[in-house]
Backbone as a chain_set.jsonl record, in Angstrom:
{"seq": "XXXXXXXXXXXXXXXXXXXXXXXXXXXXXXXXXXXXXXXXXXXXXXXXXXXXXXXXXXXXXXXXXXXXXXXXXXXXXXXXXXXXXXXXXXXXXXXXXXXXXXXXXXXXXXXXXXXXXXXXXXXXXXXXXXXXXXXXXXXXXXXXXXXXXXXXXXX", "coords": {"N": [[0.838, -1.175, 0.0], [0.453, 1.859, -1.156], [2.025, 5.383, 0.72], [0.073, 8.11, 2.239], [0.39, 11.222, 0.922], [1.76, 14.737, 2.334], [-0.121, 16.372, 1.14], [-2.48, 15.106, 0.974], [-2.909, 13.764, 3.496], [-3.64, 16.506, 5.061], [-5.929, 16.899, 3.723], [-6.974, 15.183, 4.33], [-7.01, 15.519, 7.057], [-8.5, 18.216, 7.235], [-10.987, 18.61, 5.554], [-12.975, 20.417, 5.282], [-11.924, 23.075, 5.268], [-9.946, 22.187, 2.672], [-12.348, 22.272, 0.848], [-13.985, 24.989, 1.513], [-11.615, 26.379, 0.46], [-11.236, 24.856, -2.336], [-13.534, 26.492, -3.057], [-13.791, 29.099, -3.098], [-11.363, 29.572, -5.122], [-12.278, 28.179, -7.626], [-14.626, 30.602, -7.45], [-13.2, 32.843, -7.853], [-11.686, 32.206, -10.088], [-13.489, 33.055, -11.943], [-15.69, 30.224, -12.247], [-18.292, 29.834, -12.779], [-19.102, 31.444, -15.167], [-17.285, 30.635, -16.915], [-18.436, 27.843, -17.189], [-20.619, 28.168, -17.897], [-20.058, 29.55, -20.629], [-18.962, 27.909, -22.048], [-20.876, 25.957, -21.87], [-22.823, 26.985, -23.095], [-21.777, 27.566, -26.254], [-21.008, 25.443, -26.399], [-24.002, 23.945, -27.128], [-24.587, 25.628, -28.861], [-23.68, 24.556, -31.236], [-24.029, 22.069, -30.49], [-26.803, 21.475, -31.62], [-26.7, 21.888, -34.423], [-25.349, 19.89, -35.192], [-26.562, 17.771, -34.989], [-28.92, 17.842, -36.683], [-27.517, 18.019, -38.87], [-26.708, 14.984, -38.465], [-29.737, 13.696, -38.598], [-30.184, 14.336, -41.452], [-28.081, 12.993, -42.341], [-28.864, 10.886, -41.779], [-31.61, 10.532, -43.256], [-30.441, 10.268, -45.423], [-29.752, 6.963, -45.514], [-32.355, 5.605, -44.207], [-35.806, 5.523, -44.979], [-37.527, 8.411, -44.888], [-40.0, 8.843, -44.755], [-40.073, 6.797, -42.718], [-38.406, 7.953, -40.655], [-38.646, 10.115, -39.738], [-41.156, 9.396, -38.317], [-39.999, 7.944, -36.364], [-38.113, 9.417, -34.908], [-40.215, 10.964, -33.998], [-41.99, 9.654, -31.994], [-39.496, 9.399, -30.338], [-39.044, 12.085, -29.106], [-41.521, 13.141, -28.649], [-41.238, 11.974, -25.791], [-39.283, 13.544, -25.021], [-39.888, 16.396, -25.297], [-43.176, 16.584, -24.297], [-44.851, 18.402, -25.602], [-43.95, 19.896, -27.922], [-43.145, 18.243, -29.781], [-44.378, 17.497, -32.081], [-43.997, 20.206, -33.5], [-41.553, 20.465, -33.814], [-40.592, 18.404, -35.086], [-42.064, 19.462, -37.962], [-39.894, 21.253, -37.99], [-38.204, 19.871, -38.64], [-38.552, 18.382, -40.793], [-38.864, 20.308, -42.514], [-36.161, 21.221, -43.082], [-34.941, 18.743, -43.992], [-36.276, 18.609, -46.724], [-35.036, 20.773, -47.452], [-32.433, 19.994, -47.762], [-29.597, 19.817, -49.123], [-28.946, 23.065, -49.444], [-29.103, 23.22, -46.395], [-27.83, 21.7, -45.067], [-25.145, 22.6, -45.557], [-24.955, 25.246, -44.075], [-25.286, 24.592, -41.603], [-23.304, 22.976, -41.549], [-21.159, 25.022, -41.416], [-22.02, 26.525, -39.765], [-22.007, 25.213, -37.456], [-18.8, 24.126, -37.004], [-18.185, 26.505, -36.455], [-18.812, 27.706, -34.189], [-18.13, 25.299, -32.586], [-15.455, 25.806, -33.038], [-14.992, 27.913, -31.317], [-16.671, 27.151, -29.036], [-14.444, 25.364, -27.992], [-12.277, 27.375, -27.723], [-13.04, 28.569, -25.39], [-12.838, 26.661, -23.902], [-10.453, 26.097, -23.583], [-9.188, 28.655, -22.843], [-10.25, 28.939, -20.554], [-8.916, 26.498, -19.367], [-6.363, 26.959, -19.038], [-7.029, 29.251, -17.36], [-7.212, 27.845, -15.083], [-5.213, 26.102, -14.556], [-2.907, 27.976, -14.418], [-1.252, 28.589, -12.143], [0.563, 26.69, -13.35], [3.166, 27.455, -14.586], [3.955, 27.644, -18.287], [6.647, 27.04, -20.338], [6.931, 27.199, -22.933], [5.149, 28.309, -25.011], [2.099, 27.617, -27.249], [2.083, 28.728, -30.691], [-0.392, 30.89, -32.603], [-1.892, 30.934, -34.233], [-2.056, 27.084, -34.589], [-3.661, 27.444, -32.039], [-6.178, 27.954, -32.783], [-6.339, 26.298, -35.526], [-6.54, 23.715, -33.949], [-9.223, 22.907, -32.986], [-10.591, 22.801, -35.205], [-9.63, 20.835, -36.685], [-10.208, 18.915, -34.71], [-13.173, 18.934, -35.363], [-13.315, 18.033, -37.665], [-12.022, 15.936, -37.926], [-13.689, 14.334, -36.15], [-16.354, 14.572, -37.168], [-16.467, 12.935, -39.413], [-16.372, 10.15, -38.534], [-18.781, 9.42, -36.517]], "CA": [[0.0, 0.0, 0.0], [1.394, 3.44, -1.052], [1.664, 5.857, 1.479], [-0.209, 9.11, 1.82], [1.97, 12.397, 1.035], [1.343, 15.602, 3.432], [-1.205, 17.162, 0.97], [-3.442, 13.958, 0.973], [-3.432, 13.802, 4.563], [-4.15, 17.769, 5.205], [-7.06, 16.739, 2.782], [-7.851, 14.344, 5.286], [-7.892, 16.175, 8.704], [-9.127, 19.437, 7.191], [-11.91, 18.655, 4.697], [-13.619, 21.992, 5.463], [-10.919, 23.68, 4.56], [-9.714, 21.997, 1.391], [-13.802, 22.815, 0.085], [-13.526, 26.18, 1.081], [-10.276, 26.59, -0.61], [-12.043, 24.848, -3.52], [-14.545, 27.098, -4.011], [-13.156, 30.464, -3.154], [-10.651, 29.967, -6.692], [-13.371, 28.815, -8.447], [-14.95, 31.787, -7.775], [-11.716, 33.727, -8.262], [-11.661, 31.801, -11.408], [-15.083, 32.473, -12.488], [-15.856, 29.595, -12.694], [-19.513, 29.706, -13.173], [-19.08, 31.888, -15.866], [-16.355, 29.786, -17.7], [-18.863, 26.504, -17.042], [-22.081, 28.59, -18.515], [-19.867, 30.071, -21.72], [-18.525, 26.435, -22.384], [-21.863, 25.314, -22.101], [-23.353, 27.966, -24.172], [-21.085, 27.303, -27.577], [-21.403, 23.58, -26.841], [-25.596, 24.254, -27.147], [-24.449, 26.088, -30.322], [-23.179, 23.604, -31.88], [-24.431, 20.725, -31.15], [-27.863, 21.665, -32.514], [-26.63, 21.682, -35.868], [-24.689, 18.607, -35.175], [-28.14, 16.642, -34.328], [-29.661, 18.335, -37.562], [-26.532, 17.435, -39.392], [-27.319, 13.77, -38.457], [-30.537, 13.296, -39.071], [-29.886, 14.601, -42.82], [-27.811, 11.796, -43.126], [-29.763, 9.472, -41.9], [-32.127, 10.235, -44.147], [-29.432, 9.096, -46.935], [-29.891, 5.889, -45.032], [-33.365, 5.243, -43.88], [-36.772, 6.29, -45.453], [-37.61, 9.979, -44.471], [-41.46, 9.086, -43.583], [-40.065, 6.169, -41.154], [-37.112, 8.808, -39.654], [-39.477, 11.115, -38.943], [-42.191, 8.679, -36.918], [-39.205, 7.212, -35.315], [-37.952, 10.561, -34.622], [-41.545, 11.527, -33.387], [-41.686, 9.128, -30.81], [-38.609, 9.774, -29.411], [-39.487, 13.219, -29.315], [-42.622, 13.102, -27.738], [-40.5, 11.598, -24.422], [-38.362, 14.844, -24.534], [-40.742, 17.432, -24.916], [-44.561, 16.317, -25.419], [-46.076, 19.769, -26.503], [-43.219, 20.136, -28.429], [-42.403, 17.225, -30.893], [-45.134, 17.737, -33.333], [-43.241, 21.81, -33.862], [-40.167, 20.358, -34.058], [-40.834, 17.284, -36.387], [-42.346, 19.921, -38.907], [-39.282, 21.905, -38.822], [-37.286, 19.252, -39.41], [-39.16, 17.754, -41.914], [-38.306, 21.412, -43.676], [-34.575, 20.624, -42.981], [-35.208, 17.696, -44.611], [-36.494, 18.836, -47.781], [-33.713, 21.92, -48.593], [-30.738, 19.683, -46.961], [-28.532, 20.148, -49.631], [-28.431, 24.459, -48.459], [-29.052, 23.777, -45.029], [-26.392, 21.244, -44.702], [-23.328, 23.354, -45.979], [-25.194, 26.393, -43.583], [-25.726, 24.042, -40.92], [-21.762, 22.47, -41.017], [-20.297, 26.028, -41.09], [-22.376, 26.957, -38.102], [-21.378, 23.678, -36.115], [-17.515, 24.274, -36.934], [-17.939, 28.328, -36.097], [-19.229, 27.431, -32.72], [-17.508, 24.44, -31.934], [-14.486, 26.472, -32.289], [-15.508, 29.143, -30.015], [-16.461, 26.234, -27.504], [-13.215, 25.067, -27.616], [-11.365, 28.697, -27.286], [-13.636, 29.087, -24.378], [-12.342, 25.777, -22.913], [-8.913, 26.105, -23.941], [-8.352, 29.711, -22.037], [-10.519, 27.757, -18.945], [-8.035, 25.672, -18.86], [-5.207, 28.089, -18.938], [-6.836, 29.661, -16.075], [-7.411, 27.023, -13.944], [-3.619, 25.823, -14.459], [-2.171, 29.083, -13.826], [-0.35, 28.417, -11.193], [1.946, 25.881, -13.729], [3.642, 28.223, -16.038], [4.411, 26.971, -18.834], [7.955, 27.362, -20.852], [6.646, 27.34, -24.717], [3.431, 28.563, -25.359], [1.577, 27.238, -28.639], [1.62, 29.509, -31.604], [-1.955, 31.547, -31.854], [-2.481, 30.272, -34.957], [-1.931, 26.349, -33.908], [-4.207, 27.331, -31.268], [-7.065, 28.484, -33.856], [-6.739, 25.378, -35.826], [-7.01, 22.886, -33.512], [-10.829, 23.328, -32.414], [-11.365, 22.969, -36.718], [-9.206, 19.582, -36.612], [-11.25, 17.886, -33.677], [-14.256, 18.619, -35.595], [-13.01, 17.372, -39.137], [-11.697, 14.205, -37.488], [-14.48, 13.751, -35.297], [-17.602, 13.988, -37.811], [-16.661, 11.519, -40.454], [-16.112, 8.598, -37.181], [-20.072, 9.845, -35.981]], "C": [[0.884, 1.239, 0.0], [1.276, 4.341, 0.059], [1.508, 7.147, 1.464], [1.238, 10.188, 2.176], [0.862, 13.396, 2.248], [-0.051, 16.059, 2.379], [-2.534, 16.174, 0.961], [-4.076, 14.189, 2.645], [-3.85, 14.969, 5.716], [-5.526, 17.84, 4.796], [-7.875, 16.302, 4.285], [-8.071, 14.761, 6.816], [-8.594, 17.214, 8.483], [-10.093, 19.578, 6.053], [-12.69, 19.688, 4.416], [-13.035, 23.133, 4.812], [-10.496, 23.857, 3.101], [-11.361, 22.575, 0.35], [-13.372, 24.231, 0.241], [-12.599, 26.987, 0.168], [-10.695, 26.518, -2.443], [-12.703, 25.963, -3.968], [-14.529, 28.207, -3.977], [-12.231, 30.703, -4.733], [-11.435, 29.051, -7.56], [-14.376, 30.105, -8.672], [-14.02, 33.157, -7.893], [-11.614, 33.424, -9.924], [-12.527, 31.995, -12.45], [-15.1, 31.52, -13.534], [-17.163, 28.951, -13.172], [-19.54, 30.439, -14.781], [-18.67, 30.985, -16.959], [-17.35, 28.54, -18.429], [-19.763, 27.491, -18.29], [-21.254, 29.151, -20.135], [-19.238, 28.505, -22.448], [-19.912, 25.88, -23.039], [-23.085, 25.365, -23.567], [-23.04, 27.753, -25.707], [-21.24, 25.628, -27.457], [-22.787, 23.603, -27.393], [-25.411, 24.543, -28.461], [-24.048, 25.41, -31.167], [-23.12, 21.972, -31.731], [-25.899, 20.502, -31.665], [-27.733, 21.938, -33.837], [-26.223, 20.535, -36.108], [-26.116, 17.378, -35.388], [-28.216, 17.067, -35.685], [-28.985, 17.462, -38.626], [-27.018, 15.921, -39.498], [-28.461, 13.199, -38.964], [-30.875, 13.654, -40.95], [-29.406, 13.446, -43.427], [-27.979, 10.949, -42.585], [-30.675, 9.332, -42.666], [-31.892, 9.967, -45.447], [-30.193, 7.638, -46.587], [-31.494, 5.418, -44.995], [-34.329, 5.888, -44.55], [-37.487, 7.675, -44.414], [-39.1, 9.784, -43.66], [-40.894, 8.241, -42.256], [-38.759, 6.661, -40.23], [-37.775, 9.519, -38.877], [-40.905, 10.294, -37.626], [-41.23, 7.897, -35.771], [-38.889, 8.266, -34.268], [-39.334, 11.374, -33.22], [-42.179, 10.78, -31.762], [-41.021, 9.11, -29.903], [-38.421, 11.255, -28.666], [-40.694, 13.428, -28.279], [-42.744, 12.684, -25.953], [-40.372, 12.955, -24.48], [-39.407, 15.651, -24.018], [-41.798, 17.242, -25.862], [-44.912, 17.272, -25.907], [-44.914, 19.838, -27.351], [-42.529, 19.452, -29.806], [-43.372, 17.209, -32.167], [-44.441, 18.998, -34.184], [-41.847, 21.011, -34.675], [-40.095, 19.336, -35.1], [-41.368, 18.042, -37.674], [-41.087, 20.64, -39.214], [-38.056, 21.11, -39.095], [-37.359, 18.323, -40.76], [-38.877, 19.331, -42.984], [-36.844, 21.211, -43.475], [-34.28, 19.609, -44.197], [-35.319, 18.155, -46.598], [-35.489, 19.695, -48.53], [-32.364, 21.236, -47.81], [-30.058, 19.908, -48.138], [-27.952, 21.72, -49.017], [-28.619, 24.459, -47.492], [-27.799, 23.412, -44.912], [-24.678, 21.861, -44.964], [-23.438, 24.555, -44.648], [-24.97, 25.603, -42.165], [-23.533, 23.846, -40.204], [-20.625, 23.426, -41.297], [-20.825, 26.473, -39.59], [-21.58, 25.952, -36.679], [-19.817, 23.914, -35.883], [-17.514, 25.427, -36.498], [-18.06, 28.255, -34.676], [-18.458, 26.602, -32.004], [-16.209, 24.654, -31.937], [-14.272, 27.465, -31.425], [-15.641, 27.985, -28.845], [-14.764, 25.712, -26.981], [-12.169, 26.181, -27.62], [-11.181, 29.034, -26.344], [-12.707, 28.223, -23.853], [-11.167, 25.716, -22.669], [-8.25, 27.376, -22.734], [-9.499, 29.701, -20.815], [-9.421, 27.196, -18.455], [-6.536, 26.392, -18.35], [-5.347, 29.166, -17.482], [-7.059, 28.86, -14.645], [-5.612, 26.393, -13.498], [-2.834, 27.009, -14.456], [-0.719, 29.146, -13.604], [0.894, 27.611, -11.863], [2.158, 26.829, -15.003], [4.342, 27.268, -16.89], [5.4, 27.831, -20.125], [7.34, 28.192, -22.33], [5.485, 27.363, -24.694], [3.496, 28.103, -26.73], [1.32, 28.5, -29.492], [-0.074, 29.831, -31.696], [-2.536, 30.806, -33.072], [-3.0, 28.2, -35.021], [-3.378, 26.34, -33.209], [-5.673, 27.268, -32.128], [-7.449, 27.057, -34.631], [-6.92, 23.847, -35.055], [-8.095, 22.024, -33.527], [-11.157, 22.673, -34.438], [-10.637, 21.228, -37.003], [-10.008, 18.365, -35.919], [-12.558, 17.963, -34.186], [-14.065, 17.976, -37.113], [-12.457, 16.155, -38.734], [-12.861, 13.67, -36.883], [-15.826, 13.509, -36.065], [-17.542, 13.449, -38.364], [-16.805, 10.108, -39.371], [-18.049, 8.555, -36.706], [-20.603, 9.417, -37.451]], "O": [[1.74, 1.576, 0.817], [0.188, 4.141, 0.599], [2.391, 7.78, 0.886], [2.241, 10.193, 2.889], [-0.202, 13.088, 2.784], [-1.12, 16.063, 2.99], [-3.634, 16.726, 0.939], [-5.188, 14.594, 2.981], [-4.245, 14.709, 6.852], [-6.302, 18.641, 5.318], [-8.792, 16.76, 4.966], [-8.999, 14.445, 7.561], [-9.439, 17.455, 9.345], [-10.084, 20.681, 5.507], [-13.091, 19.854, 3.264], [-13.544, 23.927, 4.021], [-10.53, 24.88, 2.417], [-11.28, 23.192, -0.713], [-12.602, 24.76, -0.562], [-12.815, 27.93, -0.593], [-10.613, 27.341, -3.354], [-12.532, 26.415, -5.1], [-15.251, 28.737, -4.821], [-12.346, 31.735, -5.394], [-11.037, 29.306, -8.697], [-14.8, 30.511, -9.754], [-14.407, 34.32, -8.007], [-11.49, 34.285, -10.796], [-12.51, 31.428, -13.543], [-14.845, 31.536, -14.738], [-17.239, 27.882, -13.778], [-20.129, 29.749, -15.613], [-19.462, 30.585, -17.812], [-17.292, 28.212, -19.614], [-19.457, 27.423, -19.481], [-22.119, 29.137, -21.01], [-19.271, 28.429, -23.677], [-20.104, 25.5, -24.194], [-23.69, 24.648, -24.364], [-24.014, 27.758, -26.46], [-21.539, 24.832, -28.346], [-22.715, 23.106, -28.516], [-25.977, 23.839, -29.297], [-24.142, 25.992, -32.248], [-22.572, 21.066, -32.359], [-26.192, 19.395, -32.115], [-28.758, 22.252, -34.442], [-26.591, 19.979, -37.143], [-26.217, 16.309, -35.99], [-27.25, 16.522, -36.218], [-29.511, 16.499, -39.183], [-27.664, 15.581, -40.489], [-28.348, 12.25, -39.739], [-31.827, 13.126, -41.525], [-29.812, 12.899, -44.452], [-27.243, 9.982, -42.782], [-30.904, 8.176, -43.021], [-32.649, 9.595, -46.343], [-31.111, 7.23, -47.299], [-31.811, 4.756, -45.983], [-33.957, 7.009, -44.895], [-37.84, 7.546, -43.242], [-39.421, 10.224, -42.557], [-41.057, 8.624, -41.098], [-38.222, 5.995, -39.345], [-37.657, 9.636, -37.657], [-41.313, 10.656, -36.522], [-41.571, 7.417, -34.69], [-39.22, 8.183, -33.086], [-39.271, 11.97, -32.145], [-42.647, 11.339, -30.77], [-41.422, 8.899, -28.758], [-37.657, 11.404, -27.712], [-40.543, 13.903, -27.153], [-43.656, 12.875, -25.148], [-41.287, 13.638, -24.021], [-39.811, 15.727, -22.858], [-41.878, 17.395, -27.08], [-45.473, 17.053, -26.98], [-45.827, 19.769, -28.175], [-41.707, 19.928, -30.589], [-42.908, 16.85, -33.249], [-44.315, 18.881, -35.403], [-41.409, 21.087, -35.823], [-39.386, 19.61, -36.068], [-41.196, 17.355, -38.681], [-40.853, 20.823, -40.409], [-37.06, 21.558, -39.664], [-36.5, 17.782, -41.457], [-38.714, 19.202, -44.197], [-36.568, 20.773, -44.592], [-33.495, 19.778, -45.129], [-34.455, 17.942, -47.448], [-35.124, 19.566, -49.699], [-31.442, 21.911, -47.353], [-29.78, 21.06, -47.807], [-26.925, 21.811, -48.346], [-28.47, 25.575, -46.994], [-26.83, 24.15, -44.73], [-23.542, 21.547, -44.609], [-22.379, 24.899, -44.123], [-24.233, 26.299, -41.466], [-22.869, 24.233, -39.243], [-19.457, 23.06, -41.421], [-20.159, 26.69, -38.577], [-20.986, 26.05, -35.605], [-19.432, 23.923, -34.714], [-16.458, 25.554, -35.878], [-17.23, 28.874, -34.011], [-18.051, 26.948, -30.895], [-15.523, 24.019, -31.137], [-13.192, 27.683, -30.878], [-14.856, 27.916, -27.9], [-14.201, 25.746, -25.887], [-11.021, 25.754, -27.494], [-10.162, 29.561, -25.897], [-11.721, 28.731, -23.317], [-10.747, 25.304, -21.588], [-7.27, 27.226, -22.004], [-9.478, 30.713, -20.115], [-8.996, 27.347, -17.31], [-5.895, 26.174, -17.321], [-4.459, 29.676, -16.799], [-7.055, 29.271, -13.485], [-5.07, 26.33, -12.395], [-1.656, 26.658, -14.525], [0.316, 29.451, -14.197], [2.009, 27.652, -11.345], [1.519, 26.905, -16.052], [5.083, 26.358, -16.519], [5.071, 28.871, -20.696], [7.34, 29.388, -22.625], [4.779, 26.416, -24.348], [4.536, 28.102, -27.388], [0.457, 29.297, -29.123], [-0.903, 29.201, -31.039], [-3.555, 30.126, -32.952], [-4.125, 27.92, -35.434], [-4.226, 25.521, -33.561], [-6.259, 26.201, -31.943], [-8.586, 26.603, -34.505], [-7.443, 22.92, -35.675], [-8.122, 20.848, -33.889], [-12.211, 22.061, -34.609], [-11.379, 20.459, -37.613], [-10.329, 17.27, -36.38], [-13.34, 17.176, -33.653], [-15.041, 17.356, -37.536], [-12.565, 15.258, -39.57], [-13.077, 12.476, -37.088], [-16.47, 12.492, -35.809], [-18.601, 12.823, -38.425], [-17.454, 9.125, -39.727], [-18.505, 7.416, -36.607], [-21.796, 9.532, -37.734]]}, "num_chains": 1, "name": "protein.A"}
């Protein structure tokens, strides 16, 4: 059995403490803020992502039985709501060729903003470890456009 170091077992007589500590540099950090602007560009982008999908599923599957499948599952989420939303995706549906190009610039515009957000989160939560070589700005820029060009052909 390994044995605890001093900050483990500070953890462990002063639990009160270590929370407080916690949540004083999260809120030094704003970290509500950080969470809710993360959250925010994720929201933005993955509602085109969903849209995105069901476009090409309707490559795949017949469009009336996407949409009653769709409609059912739908009607869990939000009952007053899945009849609205099944019509406007059934217009999705019909102009996907111009949504889908409008649709998978929006998703990449956003989903690099989510990941800018998260990126200089992270930068302030690690702070405290400076680091030697920072990443070129540009680098930084394409990243966020990499993780989504690798990640939607695999989906």
């Amino acid at each position: 059995m390994k044995p605890l170091g001093d900050n483990t077992l500070h953890v462990l007589k002063h639990p009160l403490d270590f929370l407080l500590q916690t949540l004083r540099g999260f809120q030094n950090n704003q970290g509500v803020l950080m969470a809710g602007a993360i959250a925010y560009y994720s929201l933005l982008s993955i509602i085109p992502f969903l849209i995105l999908t069901v476009i090409a599923l309707s490559h795949l599957v017949d469009q009336a039985e996407l949409l009653d499948t769709l409609g059912r599952y739908l009607e869990w989420l939000v009952p007053s709501q899945s009849a609205a939303l099944l019509i406007d995706l059934s217009h999705f549906l019909e102009n996907r060729a111009a949504i889908g190009v409008v649709l998978l610039v929006t998703m990449v515009f956003f989903s690099s903003l989510a990941f800018s957000v998260l990126e200089k989160s992270m930068a302030v939560i690690f702070s405290h470890r400076r680091v030697i070589k920072k990443r070129h700005a540009l680098i930084s820029a394409l990243i966020p456009y990499c993780v989504v060009f690798f990640w939607v052909p695999v989906c």
